[in-house]
Every structure is written in structure tokens, then in C-alpha cells.
Residue frames as a rotation matrix with the C-alpha (Angstrom) as fourth column:
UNK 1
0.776 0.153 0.612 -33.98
-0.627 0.301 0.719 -16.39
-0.074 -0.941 0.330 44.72
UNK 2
-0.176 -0.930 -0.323 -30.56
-0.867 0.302 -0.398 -18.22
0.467 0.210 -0.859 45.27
UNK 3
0.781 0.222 0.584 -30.39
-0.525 0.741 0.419 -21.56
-0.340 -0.634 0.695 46.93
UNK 4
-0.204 -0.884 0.421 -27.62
-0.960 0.265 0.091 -23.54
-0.192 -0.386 -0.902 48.31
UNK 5
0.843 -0.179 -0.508 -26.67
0.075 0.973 -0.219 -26.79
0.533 0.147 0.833 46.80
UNK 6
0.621 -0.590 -0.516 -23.71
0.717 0.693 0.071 -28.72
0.316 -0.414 0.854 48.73
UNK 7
0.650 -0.229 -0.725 -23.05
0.511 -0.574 0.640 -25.63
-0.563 -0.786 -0.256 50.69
UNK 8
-0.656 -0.742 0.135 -22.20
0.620 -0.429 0.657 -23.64
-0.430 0.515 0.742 47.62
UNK 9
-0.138 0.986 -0.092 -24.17
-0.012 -0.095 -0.995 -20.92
-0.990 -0.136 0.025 46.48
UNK 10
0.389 0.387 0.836 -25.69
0.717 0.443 -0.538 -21.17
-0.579 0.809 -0.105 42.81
UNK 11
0.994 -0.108 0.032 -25.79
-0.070 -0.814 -0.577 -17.67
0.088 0.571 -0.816 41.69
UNK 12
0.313 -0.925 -0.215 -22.05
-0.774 -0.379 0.507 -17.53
-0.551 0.007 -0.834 42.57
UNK 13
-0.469 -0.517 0.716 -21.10
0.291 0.675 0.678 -20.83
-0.834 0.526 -0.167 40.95
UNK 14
0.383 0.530 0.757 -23.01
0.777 0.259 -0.574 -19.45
-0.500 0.808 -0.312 37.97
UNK 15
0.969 -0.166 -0.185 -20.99
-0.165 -0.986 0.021 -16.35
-0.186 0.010 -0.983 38.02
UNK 16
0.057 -0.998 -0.004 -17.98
-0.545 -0.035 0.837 -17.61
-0.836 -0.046 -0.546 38.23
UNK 17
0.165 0.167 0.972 -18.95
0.701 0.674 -0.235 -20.44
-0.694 0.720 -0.005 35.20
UNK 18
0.728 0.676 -0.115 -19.46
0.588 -0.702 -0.401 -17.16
-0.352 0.225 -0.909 33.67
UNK 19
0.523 -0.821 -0.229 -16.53
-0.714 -0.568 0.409 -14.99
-0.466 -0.050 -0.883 34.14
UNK 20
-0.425 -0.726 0.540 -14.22
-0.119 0.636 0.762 -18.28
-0.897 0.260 -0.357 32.85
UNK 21
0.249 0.517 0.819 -16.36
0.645 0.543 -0.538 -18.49
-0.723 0.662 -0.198 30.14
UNK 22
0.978 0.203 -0.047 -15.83
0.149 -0.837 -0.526 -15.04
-0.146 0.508 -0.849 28.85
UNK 23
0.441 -0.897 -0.044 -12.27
-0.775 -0.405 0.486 -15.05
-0.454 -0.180 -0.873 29.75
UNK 24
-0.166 -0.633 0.757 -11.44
0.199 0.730 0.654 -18.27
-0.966 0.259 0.005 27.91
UNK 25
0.518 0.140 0.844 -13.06
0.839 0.109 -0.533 -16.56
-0.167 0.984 -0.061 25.28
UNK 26
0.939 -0.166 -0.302 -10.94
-0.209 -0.971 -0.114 -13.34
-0.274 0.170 -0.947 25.16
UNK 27
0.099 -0.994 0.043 -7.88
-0.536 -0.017 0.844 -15.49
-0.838 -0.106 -0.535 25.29
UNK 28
-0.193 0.068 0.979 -9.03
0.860 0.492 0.135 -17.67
-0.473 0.868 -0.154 22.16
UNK 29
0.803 0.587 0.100 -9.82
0.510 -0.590 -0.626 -14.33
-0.308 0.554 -0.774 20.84
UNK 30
0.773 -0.613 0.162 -6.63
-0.114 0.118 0.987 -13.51
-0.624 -0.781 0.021 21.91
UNK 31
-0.145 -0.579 0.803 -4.67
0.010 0.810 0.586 -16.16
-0.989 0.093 -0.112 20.64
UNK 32
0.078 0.413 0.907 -6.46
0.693 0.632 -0.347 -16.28
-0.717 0.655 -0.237 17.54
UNK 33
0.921 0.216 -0.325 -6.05
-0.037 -0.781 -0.624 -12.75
-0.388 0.586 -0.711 15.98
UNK 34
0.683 -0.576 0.449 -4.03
0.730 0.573 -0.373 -12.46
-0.042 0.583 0.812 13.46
UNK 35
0.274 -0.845 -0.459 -0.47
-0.120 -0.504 0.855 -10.41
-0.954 -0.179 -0.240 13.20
UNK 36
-0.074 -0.480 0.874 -0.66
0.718 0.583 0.380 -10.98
-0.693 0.655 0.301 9.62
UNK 37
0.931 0.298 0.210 -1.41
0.352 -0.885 -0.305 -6.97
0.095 0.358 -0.929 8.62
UNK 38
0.826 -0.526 -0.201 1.91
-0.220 -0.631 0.744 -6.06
-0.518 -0.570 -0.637 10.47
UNK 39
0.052 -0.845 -0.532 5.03
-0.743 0.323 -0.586 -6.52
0.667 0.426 -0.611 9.02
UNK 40
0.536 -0.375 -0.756 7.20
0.657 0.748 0.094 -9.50
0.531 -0.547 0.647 10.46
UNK 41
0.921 -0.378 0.098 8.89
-0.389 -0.871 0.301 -8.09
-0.028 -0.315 -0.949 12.76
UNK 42
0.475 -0.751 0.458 11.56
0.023 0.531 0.847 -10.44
-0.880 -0.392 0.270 11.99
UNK 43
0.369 -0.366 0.855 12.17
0.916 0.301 -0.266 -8.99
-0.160 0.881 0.446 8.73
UNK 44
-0.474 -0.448 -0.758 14.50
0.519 -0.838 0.171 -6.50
-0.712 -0.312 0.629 8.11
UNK 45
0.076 0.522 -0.850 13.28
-0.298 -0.802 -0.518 -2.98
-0.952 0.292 0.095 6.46
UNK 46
-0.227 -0.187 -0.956 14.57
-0.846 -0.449 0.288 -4.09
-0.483 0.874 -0.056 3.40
UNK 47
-0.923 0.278 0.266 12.97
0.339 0.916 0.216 -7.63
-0.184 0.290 -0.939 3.16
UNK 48
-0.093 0.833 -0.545 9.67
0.543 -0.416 -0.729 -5.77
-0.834 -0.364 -0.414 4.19
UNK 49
-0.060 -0.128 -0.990 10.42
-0.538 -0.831 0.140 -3.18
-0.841 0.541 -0.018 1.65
UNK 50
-0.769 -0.554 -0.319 11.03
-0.564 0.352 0.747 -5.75
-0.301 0.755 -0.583 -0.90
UNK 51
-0.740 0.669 -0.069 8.00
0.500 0.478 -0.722 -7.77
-0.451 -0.569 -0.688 0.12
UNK 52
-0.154 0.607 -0.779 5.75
-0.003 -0.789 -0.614 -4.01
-0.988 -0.092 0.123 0.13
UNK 53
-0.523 -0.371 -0.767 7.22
-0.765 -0.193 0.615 -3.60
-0.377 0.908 -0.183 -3.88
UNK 54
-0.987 0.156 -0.026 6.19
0.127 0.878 0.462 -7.47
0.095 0.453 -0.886 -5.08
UNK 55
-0.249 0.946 -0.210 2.53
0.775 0.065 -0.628 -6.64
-0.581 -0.319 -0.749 -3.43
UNK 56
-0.008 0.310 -0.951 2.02
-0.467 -0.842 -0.271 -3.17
-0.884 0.442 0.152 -5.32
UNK 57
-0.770 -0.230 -0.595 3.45
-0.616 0.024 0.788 -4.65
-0.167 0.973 -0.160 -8.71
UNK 58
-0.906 0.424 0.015 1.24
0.393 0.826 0.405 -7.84
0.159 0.373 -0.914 -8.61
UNK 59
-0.211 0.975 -0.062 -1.75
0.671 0.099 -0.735 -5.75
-0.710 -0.197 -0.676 -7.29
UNK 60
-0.117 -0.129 -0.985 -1.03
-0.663 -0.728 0.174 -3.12
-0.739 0.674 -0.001 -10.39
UNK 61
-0.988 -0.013 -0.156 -1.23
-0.087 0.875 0.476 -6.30
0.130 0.484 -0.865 -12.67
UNK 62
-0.839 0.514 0.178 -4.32
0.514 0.857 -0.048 -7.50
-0.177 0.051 -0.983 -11.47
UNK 63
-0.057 0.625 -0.778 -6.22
0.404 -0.698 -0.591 -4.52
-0.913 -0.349 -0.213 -11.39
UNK 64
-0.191 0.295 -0.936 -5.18
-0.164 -0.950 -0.266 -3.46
-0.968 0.102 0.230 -14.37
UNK 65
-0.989 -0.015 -0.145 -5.40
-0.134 0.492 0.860 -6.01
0.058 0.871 -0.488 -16.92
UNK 66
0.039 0.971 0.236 -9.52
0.997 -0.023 -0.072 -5.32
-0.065 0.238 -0.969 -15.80
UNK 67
0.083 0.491 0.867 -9.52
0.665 -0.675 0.319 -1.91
0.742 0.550 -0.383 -16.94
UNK 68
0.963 0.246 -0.109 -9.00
0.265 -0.806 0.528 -0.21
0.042 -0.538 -0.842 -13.54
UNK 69
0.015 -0.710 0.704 -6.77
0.361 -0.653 -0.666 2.81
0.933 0.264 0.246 -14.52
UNK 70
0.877 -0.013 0.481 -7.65
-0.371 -0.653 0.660 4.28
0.305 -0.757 -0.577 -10.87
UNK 71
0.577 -0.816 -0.029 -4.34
0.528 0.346 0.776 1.93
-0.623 -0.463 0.631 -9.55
UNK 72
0.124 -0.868 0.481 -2.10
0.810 -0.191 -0.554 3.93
0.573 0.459 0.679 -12.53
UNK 73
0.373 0.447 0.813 -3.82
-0.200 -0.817 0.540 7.23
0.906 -0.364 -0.215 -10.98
UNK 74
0.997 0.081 -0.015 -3.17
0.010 0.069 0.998 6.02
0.082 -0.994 0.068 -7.31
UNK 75
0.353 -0.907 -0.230 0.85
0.759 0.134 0.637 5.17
-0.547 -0.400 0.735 -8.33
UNK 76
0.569 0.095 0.817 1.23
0.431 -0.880 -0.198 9.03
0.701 0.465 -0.541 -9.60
UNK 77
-0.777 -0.620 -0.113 3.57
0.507 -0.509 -0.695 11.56
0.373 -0.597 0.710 -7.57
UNK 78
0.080 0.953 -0.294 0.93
0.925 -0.180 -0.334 13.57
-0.372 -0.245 -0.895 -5.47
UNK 79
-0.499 0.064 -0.864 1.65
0.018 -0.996 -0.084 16.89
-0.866 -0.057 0.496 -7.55
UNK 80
-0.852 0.407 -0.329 0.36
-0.376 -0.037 0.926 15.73
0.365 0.913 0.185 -10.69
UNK 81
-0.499 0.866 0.031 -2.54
0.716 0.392 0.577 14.11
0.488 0.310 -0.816 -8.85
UNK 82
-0.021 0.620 -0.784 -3.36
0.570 -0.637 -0.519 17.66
-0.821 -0.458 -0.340 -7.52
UNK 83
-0.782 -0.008 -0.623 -3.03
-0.470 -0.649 0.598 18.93
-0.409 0.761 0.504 -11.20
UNK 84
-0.493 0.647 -0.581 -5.47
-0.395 0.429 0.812 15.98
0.775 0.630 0.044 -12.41
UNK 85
0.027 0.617 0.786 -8.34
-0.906 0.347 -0.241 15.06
-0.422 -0.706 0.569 -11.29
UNK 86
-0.647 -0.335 0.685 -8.85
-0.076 0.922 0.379 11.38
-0.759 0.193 -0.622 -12.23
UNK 87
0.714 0.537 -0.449 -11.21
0.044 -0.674 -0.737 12.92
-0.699 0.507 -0.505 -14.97
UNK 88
0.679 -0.609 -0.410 -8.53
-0.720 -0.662 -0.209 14.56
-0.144 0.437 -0.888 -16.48
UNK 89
-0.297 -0.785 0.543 -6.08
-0.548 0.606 0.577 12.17
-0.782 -0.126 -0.611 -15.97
UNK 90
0.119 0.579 0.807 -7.93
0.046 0.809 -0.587 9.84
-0.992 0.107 0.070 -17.98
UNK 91
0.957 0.279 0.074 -8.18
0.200 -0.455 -0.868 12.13
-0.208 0.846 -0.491 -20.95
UNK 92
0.000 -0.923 -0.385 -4.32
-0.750 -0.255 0.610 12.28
-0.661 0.289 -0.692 -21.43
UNK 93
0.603 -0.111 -0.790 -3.40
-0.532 0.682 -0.502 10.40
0.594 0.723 0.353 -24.76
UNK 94
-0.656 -0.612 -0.441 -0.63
-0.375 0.772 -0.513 8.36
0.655 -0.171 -0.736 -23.40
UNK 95
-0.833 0.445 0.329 -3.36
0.108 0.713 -0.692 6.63
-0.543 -0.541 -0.642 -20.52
UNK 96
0.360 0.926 -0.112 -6.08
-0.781 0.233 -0.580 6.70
-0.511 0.297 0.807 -22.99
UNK 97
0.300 -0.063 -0.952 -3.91
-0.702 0.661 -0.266 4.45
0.646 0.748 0.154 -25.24
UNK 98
-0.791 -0.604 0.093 -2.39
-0.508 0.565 -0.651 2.47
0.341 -0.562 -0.754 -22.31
UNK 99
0.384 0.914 0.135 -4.37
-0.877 0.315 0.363 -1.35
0.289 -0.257 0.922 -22.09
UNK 100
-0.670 -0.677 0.305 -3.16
-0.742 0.623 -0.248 -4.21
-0.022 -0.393 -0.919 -20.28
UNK 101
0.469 0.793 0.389 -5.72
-0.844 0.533 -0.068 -6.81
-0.261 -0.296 0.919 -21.19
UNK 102
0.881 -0.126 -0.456 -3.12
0.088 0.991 -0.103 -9.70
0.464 0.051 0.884 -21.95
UNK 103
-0.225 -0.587 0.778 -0.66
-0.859 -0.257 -0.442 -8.32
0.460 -0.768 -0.446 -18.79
UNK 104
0.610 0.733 0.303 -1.08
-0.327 -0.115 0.938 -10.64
0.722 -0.671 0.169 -16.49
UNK 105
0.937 0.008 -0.350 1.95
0.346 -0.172 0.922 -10.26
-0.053 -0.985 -0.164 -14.60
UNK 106
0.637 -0.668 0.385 5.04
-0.696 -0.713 -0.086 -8.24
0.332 -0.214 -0.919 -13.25
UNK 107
0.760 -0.196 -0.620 7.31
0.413 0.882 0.226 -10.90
0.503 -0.428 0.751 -12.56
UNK 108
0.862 -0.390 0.323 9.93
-0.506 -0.688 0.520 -9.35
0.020 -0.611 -0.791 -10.22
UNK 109
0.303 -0.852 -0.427 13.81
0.129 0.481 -0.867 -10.65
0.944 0.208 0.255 -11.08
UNK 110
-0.299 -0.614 -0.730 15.64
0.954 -0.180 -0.240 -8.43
0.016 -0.768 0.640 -8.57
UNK 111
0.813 0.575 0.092 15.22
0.443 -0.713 0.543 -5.29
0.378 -0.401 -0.834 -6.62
UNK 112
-0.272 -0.862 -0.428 18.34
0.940 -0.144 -0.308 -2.67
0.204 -0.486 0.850 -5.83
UNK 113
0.793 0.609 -0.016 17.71
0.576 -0.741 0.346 0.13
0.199 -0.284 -0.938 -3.59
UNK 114
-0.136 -0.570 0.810 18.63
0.529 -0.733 -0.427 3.38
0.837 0.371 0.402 -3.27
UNK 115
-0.778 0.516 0.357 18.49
-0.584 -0.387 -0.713 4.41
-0.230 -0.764 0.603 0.70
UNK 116
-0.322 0.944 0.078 14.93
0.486 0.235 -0.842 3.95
-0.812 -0.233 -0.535 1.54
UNK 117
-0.270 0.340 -0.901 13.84
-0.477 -0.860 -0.182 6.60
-0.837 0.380 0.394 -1.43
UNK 118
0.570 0.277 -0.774 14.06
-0.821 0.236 -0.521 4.61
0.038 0.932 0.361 -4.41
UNK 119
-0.004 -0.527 0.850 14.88
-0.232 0.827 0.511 1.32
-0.973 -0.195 -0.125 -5.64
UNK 120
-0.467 -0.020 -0.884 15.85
-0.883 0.071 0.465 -0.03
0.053 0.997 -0.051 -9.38
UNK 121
-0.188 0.094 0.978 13.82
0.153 0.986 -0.066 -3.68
-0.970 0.137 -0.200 -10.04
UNK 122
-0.662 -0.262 -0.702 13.98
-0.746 0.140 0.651 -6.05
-0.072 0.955 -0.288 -12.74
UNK 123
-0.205 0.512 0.834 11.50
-0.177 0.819 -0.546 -7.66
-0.963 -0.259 -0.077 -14.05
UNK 124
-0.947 0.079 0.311 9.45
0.312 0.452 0.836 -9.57
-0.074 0.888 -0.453 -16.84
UNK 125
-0.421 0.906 -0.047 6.39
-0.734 -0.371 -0.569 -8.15
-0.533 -0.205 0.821 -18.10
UNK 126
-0.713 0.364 0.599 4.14
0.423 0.905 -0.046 -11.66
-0.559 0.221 -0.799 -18.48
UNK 127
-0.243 0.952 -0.184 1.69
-0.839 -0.302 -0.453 -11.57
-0.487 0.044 0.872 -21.33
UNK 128
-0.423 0.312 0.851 -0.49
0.232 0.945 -0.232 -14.15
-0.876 0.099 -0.472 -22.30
UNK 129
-0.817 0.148 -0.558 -1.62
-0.511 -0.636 0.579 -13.48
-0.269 0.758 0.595 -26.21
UNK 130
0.141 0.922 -0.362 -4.90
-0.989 0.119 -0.083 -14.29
-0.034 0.369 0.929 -28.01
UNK 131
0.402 0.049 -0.914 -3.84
-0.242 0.969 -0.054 -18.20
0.883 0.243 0.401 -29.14
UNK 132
0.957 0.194 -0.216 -2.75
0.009 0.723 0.690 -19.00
0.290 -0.663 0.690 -25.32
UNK 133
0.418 -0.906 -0.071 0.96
0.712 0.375 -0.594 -17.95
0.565 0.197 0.801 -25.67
UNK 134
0.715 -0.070 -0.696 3.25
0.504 -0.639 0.582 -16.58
-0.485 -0.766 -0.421 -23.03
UNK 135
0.321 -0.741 0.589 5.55
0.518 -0.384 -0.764 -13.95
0.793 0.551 0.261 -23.94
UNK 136
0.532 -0.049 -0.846 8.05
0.832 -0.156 0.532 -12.32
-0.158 -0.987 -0.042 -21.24
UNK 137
0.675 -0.432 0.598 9.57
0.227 -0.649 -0.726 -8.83
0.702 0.626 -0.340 -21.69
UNK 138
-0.208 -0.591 -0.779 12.67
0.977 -0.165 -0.135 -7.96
-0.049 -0.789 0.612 -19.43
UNK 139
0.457 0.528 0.716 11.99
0.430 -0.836 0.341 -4.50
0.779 0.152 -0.609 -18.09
UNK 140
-0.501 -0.524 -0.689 14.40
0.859 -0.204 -0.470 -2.15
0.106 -0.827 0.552 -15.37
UNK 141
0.362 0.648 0.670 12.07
0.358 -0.761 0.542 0.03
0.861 0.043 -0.507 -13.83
UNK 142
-0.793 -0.609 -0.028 12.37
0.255 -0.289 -0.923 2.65
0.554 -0.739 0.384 -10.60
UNK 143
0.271 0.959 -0.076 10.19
0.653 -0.126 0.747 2.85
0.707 -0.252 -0.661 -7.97
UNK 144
-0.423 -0.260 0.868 9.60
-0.194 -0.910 -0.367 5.58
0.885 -0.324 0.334 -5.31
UNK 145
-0.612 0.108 -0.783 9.15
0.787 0.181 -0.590 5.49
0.078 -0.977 -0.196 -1.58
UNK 146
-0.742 0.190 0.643 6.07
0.034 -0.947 0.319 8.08
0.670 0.258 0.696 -1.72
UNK 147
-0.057 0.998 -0.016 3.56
-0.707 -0.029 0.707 8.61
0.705 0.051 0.707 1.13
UNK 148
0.174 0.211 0.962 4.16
-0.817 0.576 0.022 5.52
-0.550 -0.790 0.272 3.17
UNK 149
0.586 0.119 0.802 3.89
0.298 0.888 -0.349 2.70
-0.754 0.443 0.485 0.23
UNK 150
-0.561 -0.756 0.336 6.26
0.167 0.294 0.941 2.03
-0.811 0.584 -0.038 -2.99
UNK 151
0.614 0.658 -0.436 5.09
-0.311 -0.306 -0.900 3.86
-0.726 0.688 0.016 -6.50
UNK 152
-0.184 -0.021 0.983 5.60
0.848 0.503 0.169 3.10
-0.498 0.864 -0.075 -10.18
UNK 153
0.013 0.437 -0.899 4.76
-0.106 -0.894 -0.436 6.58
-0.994 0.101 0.034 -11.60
UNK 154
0.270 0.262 0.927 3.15
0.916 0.225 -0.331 6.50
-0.295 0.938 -0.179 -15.28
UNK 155
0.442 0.441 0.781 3.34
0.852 -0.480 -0.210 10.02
0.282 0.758 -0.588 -16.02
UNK 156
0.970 0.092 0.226 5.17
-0.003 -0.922 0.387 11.81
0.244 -0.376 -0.894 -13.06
UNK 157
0.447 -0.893 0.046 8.24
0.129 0.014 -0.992 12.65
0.885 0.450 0.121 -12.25
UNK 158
0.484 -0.207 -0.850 10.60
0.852 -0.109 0.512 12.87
-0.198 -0.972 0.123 -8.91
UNK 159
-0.512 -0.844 0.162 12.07
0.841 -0.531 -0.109 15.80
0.178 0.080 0.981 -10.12
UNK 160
-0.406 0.466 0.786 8.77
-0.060 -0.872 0.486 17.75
0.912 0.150 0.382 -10.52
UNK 161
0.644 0.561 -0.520 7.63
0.366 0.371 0.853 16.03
0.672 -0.740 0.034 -7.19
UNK 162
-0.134 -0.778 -0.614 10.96
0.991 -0.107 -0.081 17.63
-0.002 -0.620 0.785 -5.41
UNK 163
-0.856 -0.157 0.493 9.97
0.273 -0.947 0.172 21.04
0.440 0.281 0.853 -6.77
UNK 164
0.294 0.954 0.053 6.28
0.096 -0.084 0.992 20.78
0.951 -0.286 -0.117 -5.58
UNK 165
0.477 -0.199 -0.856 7.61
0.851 0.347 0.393 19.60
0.219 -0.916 0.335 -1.94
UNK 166
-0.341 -0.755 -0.560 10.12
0.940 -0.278 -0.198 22.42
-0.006 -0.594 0.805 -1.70
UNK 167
-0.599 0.630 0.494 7.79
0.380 -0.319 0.868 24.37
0.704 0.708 -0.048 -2.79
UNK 168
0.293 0.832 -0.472 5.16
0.285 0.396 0.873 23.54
0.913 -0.390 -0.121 -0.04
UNK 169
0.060 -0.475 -0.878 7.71
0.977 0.209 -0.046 23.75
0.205 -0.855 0.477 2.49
UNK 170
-0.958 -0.284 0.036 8.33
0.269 -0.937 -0.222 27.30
0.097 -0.203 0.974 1.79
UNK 171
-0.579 0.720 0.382 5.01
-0.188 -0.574 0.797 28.06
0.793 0.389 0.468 1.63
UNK 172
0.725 0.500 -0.474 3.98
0.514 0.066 0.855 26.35
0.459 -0.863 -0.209 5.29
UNK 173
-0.249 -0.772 -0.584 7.08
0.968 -0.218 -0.124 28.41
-0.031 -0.597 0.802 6.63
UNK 174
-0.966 -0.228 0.125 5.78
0.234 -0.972 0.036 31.47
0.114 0.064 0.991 5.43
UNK 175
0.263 0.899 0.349 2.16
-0.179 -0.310 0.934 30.82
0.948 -0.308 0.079 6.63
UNK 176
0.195 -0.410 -0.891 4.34
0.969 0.223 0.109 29.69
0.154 -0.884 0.440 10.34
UNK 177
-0.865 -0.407 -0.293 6.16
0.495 -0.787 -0.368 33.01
-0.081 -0.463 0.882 10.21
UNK 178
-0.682 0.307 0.664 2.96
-0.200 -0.951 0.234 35.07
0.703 0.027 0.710 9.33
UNK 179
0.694 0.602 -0.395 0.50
0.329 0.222 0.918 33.21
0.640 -0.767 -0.044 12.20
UNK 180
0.155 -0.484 -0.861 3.35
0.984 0.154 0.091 33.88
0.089 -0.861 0.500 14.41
UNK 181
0.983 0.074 -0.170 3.36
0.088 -0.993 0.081 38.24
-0.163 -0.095 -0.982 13.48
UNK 182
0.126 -0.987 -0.095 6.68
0.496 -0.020 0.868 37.49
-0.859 -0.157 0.487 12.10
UNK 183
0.847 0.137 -0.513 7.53
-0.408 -0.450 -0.794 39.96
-0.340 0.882 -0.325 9.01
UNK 184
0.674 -0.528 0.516 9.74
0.738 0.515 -0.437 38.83
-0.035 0.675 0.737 5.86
């Protein structure tokens, strides 16, 4: 049952309380979400890029000075992780002996790229030994543009990863030409 106070009706002034309510909360919702997944868009590809690199190395560090090998496994070329399972992987001597338990960081000098494909950085690998000392190794590694994100490959190679790819290619061209009833 509605009823008119001062020649307004209720239900509608309670609606409309309403509606502003919700809408002041969509704009504080709004307002409040964050843009902090996206790149800047005020950085260029190769800040971003440079940025993308410092975040892999330091999250390859932390991960792996506890024991998880699955980040060495994850910065692989993707033909060797369709030869190994992460099983297998494991069981290779060179990543059974490989332990990073006084890593505990990539420090990142400088970073020269190559195109968008590859890039050469320098850094210090940071360990911290048993009595509390730091020790810093200088190190010029190459990373790969693989996939969307920036690798480190332990075990693969961009050469065998170019042969896989060109591979593939022929091999979706020649399931294209036979879906289409084309002959070789």
C-alpha cells in the first residue's frame, strides 16, 4: 500500500533512493577497479617487455630456490615440452642435479633486444651461502619471446624450436590442402 507524504509518493522516493544507491555503487565500483593487470599503456613495448622479463626472472628465483622445478619445465621451448612430460623431464641428469636453495635472486643489470624475438640480459646471480654471505655472479643470458610471455630455456633450444614450428606448419598445410580435396 503506498501513501503520500508531502505530495510525494513513497514507493517512488524509495525507488529512486534505490536506483542512486546502486548507481553510486557501480561508479565506486567503477572507479575503484584496478588497471593494474594491463600493461601501462603509457609504456612503450619495450619498457613493458623489459618490465614482462624482470617479473619472469624474479618469479623463476622465487619459485625455485623452494624446489619448484615445474617454473624450469614451464620456461622450456614447447617442442621439448611435448617430448617430456614433466615426469620425464625431471629424470634428466642435468635437472636432477640443478638446486637453487641459496639463489635468491636474478638481479637484472641490462637487457638488449633483438626485434621482439629475443633479447640478451645481464645479470647477477644473488646467492646467499650457509654463514649469511652474499655472493654475486655476473651472468649474459638470452631470452625468448615464446607463446605470449619471455622464456629462459634450461634444456631447449631455438634452433630445434624453429624446426618443430616449420615443421607444424607444413603439416597444418597439408591437413588444409587434404580437407579442402586438394592432391599433392
Amino acid at each position: 500500500m503506498c501513501s503520500v507524504r508531502y505530495g510525494v509518493n513513497i514507493m517512488t522516493r524509495d525507488k529512486l533512493l534505490l536506483f542512486v544507491l546502486i548507481l553510486s555503487l557501480l561508479l565506486g565500483l567503477a572507479a575503484c577497479s584496478s588497471d593494474s593487470d594491463k600493461p601501462d599503456a603509457t609504456l612503450s613495448i619495450q619498457e613493458q617487455d623489459r618490465l614482462e622479463i624482470k617479473t619472469s626472472l624474479a618469479e623463476t628465483a622465487g619459485r625455485w630456490r623452494y624446489g619448484d622445478k615445474v617454473v624450469l619445465y614451464e620456461q622450456e621451448f614447447e617442442y621439448l615440452q611435448i617430448e617430456h612430460t614433466y615426469d620425464s623431464y625431471l629424470e634428466i641428469d642435468r635437472i636432477k642435479r640443478m638446486e637453487s636453495d641459496t639463489v635468491v635472486a636474478f638481479d637484472v643489470k641490462d637487457i638488449k633486444f633483438f626485434d621482439r624475438d629475443s633479447a640478451s640480459v645481464s645479470l647477477d646471480v644473488v646467492f646467499v651461502g650457509p654463514a649469511g654471505d652474499t655472493t654475486r655472479m655476473p651472468q649474459e643470458w638470452v631470452m625468448y619471446y615464446h607463446r605470449g610471455r619471455w622464456i629462459r630455456p634450461t634444456l631447449s633450444s631455438i634452433k630445434y624450436q624453429a624446426i618443430y614450428e616449420e615443421r607444424r606448419r607444413q603439416a597444418d598445410s597439408a591437413a588444409a590442402a587434404e580437407e579442402d580435396g586438394d592432391d599433392w
